[in-house]
VEXDREN-2710 file (C-alpha; in Angstrom, 1 decimal):
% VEXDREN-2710
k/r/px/py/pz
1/UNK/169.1/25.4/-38.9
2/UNK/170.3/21.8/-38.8
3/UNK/172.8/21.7/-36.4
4/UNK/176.5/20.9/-37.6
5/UNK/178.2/19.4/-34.8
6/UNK/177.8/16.7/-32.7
7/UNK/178.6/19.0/-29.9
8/UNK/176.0/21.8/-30.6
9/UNK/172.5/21.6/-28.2
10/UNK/169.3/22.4/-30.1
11/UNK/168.2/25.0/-27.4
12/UNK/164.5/26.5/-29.0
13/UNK/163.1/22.6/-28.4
14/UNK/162.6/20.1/-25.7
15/UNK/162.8/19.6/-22.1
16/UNK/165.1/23.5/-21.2
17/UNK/166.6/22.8/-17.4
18/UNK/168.3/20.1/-18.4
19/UNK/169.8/21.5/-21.8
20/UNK/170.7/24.5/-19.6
21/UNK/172.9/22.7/-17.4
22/UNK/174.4/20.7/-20.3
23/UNK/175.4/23.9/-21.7
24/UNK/176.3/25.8/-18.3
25/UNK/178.7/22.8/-17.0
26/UNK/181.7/22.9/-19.6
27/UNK/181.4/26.4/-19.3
28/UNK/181.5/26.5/-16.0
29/UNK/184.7/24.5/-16.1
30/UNK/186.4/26.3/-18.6
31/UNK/185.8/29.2/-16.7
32/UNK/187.3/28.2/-13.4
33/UNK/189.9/26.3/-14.4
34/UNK/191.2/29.2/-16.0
35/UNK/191.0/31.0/-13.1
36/UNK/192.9/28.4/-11.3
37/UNK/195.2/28.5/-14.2
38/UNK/195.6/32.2/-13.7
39/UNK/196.0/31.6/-10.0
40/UNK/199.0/29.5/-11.0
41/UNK/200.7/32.7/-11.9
42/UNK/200.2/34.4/-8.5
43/UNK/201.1/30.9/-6.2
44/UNK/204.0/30.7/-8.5
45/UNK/205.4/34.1/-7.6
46/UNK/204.4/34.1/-4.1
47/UNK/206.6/31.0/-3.7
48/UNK/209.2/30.8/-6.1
49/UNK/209.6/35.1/-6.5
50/UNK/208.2/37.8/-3.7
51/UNK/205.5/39.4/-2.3
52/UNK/207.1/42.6/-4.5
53/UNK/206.2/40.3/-7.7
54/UNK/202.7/38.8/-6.1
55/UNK/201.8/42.7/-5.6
56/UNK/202.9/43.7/-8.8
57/UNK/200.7/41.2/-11.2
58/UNK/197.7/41.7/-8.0
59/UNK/197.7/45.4/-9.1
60/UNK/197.4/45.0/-13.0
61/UNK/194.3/42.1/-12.5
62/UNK/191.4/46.0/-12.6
63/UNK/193.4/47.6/-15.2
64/UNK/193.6/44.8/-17.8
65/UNK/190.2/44.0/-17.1
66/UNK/189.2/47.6/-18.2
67/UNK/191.5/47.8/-20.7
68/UNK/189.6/44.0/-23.0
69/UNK/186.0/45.2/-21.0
70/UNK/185.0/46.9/-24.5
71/UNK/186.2/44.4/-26.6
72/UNK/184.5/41.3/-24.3
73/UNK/181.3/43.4/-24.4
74/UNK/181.4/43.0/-28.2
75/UNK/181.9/39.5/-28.3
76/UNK/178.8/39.3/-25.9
77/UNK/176.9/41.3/-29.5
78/UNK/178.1/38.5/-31.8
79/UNK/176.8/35.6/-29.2
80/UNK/173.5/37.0/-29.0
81/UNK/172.8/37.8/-33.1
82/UNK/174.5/34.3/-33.8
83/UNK/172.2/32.9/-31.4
84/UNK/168.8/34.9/-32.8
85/UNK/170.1/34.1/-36.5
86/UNK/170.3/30.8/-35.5
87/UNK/166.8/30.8/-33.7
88/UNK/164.9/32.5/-37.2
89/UNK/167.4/30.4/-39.0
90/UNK/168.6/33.3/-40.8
91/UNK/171.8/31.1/-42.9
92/UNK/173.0/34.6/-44.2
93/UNK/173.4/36.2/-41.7
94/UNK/174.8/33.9/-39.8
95/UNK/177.5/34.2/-41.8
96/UNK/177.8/38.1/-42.3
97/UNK/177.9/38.2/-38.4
98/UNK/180.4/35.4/-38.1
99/UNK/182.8/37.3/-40.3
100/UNK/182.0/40.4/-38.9
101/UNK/182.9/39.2/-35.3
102/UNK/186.1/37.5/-36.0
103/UNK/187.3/40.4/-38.1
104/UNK/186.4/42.9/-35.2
105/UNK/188.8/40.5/-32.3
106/UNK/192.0/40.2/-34.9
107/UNK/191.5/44.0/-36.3
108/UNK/190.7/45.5/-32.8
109/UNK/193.1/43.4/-30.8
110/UNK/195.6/44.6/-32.7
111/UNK/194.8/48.3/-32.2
112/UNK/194.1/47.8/-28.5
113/UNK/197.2/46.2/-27.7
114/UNK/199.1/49.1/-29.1
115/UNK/197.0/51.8/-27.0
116/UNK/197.0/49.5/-23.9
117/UNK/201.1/49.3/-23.9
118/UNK/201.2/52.8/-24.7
119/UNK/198.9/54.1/-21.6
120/UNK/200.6/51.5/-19.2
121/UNK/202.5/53.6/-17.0
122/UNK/200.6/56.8/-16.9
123/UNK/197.9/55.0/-15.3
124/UNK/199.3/52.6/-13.1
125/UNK/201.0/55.8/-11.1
126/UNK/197.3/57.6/-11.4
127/UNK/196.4/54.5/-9.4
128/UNK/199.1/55.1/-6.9
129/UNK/201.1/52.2/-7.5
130/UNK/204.1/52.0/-4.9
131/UNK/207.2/52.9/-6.5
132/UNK/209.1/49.6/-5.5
133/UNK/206.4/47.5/-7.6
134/UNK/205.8/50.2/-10.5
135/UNK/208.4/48.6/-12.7
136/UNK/207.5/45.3/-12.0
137/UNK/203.6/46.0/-12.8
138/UNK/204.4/48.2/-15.8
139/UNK/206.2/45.5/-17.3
140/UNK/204.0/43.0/-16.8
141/UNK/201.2/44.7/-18.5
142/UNK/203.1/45.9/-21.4
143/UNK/204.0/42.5/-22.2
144/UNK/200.4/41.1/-21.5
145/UNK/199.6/43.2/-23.8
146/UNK/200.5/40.9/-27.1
147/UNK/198.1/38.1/-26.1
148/UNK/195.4/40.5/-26.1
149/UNK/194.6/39.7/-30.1
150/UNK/194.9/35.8/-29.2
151/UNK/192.1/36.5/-25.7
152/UNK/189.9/38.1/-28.1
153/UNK/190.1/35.7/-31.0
154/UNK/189.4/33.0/-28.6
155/UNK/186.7/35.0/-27.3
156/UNK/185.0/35.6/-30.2
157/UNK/185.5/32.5/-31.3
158/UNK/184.1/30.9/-28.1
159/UNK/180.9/32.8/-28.1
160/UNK/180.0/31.7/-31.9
161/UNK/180.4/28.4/-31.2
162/UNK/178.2/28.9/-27.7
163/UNK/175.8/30.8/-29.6
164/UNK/175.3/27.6/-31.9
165/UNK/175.2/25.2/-28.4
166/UNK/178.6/24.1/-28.3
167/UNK/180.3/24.7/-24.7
168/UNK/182.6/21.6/-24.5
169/UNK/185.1/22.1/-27.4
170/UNK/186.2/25.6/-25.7
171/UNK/186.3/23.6/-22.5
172/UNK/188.9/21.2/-24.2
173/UNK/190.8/24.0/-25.9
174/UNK/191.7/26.2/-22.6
175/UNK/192.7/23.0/-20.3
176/UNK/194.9/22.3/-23.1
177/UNK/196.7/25.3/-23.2
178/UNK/196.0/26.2/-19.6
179/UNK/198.2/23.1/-19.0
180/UNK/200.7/25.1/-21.4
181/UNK/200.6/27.6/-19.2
182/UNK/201.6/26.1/-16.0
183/UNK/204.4/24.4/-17.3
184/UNK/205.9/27.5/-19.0
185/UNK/205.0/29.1/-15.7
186/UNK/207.3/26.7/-13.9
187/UNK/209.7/26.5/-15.8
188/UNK/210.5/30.1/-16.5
189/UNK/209.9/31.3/-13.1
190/UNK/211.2/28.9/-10.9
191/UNK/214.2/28.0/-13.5
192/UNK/215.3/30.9/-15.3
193/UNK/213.7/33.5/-12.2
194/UNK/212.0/35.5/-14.6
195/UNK/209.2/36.8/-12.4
196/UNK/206.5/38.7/-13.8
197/UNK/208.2/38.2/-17.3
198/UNK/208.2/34.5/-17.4
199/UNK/204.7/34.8/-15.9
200/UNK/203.2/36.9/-19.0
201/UNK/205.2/35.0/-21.6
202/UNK/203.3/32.2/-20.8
203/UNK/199.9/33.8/-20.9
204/UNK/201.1/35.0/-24.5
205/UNK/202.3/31.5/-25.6
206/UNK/198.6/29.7/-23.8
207/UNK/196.8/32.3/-25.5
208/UNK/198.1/31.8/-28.6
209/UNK/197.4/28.0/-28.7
210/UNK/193.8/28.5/-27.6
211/UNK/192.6/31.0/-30.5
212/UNK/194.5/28.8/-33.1
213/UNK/192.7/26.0/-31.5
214/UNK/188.8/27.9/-31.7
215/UNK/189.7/29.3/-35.4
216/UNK/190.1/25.7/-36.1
217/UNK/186.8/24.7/-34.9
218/UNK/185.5/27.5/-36.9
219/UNK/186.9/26.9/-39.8
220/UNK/185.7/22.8/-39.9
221/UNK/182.1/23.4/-39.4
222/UNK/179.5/22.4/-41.7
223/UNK/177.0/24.9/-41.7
224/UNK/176.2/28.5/-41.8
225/UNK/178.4/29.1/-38.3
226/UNK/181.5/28.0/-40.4
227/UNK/184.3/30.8/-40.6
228/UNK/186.2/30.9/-43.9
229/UNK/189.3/32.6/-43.5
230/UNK/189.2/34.5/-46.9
231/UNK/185.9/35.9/-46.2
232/UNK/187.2/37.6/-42.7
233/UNK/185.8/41.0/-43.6
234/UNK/183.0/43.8/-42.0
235/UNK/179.6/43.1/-43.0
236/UNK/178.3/47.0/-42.3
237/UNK/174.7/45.7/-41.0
238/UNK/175.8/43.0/-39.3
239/UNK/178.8/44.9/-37.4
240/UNK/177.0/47.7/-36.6
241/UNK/174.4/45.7/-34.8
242/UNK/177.2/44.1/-33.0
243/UNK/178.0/47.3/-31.8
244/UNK/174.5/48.4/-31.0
245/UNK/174.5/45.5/-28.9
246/UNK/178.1/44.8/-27.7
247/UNK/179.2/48.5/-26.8
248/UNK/176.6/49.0/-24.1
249/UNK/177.7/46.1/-22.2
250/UNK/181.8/47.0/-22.9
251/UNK/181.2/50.2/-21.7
252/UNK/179.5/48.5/-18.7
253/UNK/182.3/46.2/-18.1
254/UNK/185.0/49.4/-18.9
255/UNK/182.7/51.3/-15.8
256/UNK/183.1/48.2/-13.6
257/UNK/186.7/48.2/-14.2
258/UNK/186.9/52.0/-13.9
259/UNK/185.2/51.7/-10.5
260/UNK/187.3/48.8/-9.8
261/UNK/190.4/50.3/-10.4
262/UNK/189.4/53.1/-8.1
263/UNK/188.4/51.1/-5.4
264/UNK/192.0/49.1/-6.1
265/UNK/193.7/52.4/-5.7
266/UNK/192.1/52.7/-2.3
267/UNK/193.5/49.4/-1.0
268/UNK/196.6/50.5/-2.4
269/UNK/196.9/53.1/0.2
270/UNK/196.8/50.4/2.8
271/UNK/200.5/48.9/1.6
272/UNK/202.4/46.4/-0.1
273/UNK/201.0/43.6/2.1
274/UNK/197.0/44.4/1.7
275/UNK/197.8/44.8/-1.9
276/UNK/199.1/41.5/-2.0
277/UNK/196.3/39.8/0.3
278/UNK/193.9/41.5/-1.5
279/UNK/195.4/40.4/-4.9
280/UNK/195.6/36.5/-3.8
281/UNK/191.7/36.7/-2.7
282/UNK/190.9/38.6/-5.9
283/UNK/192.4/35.2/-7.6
284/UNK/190.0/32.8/-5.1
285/UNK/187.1/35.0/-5.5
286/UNK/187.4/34.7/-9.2
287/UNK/186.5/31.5/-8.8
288/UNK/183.0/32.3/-7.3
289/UNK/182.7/34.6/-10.2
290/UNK/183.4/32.7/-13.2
291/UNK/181.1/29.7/-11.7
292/UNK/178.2/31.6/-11.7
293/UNK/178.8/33.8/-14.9
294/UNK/178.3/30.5/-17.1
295/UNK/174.3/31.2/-16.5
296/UNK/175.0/34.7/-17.8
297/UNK/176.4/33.5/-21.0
298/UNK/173.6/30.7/-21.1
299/UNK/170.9/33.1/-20.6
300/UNK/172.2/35.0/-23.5
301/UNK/172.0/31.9/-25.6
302/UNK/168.8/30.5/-24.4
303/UNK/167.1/33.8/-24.5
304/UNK/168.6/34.9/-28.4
305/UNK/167.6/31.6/-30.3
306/UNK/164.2/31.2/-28.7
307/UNK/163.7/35.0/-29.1
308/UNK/164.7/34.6/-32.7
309/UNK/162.2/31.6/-32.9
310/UNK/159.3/33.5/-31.0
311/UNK/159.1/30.9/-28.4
312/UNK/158.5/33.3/-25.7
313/UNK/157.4/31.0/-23.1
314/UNK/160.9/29.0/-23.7
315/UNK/162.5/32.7/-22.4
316/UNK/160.7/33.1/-19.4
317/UNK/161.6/29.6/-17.9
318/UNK/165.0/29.8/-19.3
319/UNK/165.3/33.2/-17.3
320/UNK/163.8/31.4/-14.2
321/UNK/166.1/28.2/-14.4
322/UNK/169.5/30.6/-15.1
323/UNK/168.1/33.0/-11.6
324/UNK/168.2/29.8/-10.0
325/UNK/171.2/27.8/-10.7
326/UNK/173.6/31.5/-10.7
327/UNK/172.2/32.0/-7.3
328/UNK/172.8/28.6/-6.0
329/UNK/176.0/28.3/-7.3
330/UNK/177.4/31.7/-6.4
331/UNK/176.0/30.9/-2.7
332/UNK/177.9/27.3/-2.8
333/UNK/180.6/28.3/-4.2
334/UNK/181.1/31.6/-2.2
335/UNK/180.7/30.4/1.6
336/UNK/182.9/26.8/0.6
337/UNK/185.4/29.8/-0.4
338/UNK/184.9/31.4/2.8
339/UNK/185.3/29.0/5.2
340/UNK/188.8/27.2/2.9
341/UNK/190.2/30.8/3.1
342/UNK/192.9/30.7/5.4
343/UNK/193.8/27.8/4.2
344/UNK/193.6/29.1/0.7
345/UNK/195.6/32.2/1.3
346/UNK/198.6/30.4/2.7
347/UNK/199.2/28.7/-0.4
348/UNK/200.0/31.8/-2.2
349/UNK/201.8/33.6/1.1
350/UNK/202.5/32.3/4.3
351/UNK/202.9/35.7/5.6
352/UNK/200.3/36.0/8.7
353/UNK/199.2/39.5/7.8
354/UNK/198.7/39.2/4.2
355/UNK/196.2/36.3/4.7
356/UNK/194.8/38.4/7.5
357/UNK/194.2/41.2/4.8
358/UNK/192.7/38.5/2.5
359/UNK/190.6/37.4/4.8
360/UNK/188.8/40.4/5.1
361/UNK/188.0/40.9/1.0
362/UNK/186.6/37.3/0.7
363/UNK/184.1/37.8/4.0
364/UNK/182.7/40.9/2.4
365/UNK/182.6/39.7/-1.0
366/UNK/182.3/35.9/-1.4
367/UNK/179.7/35.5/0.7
368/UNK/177.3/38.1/-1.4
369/UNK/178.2/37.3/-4.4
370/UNK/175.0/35.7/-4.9
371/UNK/173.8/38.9/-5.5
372/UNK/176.3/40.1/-8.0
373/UNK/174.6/36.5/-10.0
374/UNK/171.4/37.6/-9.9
375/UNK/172.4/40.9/-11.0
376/UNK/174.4/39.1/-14.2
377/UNK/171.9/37.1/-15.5
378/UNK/169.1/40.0/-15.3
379/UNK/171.9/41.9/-17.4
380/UNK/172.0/39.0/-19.6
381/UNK/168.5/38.2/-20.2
382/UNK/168.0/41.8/-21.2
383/UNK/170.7/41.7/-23.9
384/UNK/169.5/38.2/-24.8
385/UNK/166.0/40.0/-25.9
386/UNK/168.2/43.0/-27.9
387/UNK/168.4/45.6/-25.1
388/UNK/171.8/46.0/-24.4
389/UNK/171.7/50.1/-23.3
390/UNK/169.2/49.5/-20.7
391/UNK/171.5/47.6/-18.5
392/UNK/174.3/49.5/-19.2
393/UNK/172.7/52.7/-18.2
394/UNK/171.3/51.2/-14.7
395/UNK/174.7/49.3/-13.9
396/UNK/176.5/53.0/-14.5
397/UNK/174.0/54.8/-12.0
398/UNK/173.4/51.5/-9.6
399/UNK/176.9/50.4/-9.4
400/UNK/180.2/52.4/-11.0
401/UNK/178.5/55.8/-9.8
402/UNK/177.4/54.4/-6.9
403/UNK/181.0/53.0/-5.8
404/UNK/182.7/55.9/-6.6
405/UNK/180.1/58.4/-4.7
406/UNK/180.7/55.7/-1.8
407/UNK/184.9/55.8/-2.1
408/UNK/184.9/59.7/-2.5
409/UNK/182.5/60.8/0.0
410/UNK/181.3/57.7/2.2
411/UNK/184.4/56.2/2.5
412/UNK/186.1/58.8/4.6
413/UNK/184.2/58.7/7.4
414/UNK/185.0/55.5/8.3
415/UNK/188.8/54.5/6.5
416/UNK/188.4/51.0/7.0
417/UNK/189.0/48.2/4.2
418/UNK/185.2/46.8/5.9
419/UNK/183.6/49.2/5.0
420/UNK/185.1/49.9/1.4
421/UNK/184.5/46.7/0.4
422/UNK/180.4/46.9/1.7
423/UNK/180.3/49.4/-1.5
424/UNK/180.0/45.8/-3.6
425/UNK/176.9/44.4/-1.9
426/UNK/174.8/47.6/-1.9
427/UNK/175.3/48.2/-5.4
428/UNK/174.5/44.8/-6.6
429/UNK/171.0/45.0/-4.7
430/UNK/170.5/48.7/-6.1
431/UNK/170.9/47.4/-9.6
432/UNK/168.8/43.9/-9.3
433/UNK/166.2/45.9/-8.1
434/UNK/165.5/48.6/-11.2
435/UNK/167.1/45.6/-13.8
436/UNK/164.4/43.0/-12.2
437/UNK/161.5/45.6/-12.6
438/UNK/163.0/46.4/-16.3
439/UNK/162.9/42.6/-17.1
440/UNK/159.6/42.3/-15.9
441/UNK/157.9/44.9/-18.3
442/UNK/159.8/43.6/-21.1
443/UNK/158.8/40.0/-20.8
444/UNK/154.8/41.5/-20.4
445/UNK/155.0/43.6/-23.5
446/UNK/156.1/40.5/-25.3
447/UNK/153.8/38.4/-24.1
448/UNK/150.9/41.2/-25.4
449/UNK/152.4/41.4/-28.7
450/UNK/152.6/38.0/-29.3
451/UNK/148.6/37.9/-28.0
452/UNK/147.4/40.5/-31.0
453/UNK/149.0/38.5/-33.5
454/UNK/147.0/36.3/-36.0
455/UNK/146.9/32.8/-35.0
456/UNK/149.4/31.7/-37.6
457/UNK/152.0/33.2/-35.0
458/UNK/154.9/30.9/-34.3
459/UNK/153.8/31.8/-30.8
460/UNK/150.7/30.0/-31.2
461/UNK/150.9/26.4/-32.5
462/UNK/148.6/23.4/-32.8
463/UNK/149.8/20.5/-31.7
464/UNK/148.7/17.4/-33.9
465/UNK/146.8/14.5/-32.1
END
């Protein structure tokens, strides 16, 4: 496939560490500047509202991530059949799954925003949700819960074009309306003292500008990656292997969030103010995550066209280069965290025992979230080869079951937020350990395959002299 844009990185040829970091480095910037920008939204309230409102958007951050988990898993299926189509060079089925991906974010997110705003309340008071902040939190979420068909068009839309090499133009698009956001933040918080209102109008409004922004893209491009708006239907083939693919790691992400949301619930008993710490590190630590996660997404990539091309050598080293650079970052990224904590904390309350609290979370988290890296990209090379159930299956047992086990029966004998919070790091070395041993036979039985086939194999080329 000849690629269309200037902006698209040709990944099955040439010299991979480099490309890699080319392609890791917007995202990587796109991803924590809009966690900064999100951060916005809590710093705003902490000053200009109360640690009531701070608490109240801190305690919704689990349940809206497990509410867009499925739908994020299935943009994670059109990235990696874009990127194998691309890789064969497969022009007609790029399209069909093009199609098939945008129609699945504006269709779904349409249906999910509906279900979310219905089942708002319910489980916000299952998750013990103090009654002071339950109106404030409810609120929030309901109205979140328009953007959600603008996050997943711009998340569908953003893993096409990373599919096809192209991580700067979603860069551009979210500080652009990221920068939306803040102002609207600003100004409808600290002006018209809408709180938590003012706060998710101006998610809705940012959101809004970025997926209009992507579907431009989209619709501009000059070859088989190019979305034309007429054709935005199901292709039955093509969206069912988006599902085949995408589900396993939604349902993964739904677990996490599921776990998560437990585990919330638990620091919820502590009070208002660990809520709120623990809400205002959840923001930093966000951070750390999103830095690292840009080597998931690139492994996907990496690992989908040059699996579609049978370069299988190519996949190894980009699996080796994306270990690396994830752990490296996340280790960077998380002690630089740690030691700027206090620091940190006091921008979004001064209050001496909600930074105390929020100290706690980011010296039990941050500073092992190098394992939660290596865990990611193992997940993501596996789905970049095409399994996507595997992972799913030993995150469940490894890590949701694990932390749930731990909060329900382990937890109790020592009440402490320490030790809740160690349920993280054990799990993420449970599950690197059975993913890593997975990867490991996969990568050999591709490597024997591609030894019994005739020498005509794309795997085996001569080089003229």
């Amino acid at each position: 496939m000849t690629l269309g844009s200037k902006y698209q990185i040709d990944m099955c040829h040439g010299p991979l560490f480099g490309k890699i970091v080319l392609f890791s480095i917007p995202l990587m910037t796109a991803n924590v500047m809009q966690v900064l920008f999100n951060a916005i939204d809590l710093v705003v309230l902490g000053r200009y509202a109360s640690y009531e409102a701070l608490a109240a958007v801190g305690a919704c951050g689990s349940l809206i991530s497990m509410i867009l988990s499925i739908f994020f898993g299935l943009s994670v299926g059109a990235n990696v059949l874009t990127a194998r189509y691309i890789g064969s060079r497969s022009h007609k089925e790029i399209f069909r799954t093009v199609h098939s991906a945008m129609a699945t974010a504006l269709y779904g997110g349409i249906v999910l925003a509906v279900f979310a705003a219905i089942i708002t309340r319910p489980v916000l008071v299952w998750m013990q949700t103090p009654p002071e902040i339950l109106p404030k939190s409810a609120l929030y979420v309901q109205l979140y819960c328009a953007a959600i068909p603008f996050i997943l068009l711009y998340n569908f839309g953003s893993s096409i074009l990373r599919a096809a090499g192209d991580t700067r133009r979603p860069l551009v698009y979210m500080l652009f309306s990221g920068c939306v956001k803040v102002a609207l933040n600003l100004f409808l918080v600290r002006v018209f003292h809408l709180d938590v209102a003012g706060v998710a109008a101006s998610t809705l409004i940012s959101n809004a500008i970025s997926s209009a922004l992507v579907i431009r893209a989209l619709v501009t491009l000059r070859d088989s990656t190019r979305l034309f708006l007429n054709n935005l239907k199901l292709y039955a083939s093509n969206f069912r292997d988006i599902l085949r693919i995408g589900i396993p790691a939604g349902i993964q992400g739904s677990l996490f969030g599921i776990s998560n949301v437990l585990i919330q619930s638990t620091i919820n008993s502590f009070g208002s103010k660990a809520m709120a710490g623990s809400a205002a590190t959840g923001s930093l630590e966000g951070i750390v995550y999103v830095a690292f996660i840009s080597y998931y997404f690139s492994v996907i990539s990496f690992v989908g066209q040059n699996h579609g091309a049978k370069k299988y050598k190519r996949i190894v080293r980009s699996i080796f280069y994306c270990l690396a650079l994830a752990t490296l970052t996340a280790l960077f990224f998380g002690w630089a965290l740690y030691f700027a904590g206090p620091y940190l904390l006091e921008i979004y309350n001064p209050d001496p025992e909600v930074i105390q609290w929020g100290m706690i979370r980011l010296k039990y988290l941050v500073t092992t979230y190098f394992l939660c890296a290596i865990m990611e990209v193992l997940n993501g090379s596996l789905r970049g080869l095409g399994h996507s159930l595997t992972p799913m299956v030993v995150t469940l047992l490894g890590a949701c079951v694990f932390r749930v086990v731990w909060v329900v029966w382990v937890f109790p004998l020592r009440p402490t937020m320490e030790f809740l919070l160690l349920s993280y790091a054990v799990s993420w070395i449970l599950v690197c350990l059975v993913d890593g041993g997975i990867l490991q036979i996969v990568c050999r039985k591709l490597f024997r395959d591609a030894a019994h086939k005739p020498r005509h194999s794309c795997f085996v080329t001569v080089t003229p002299r």
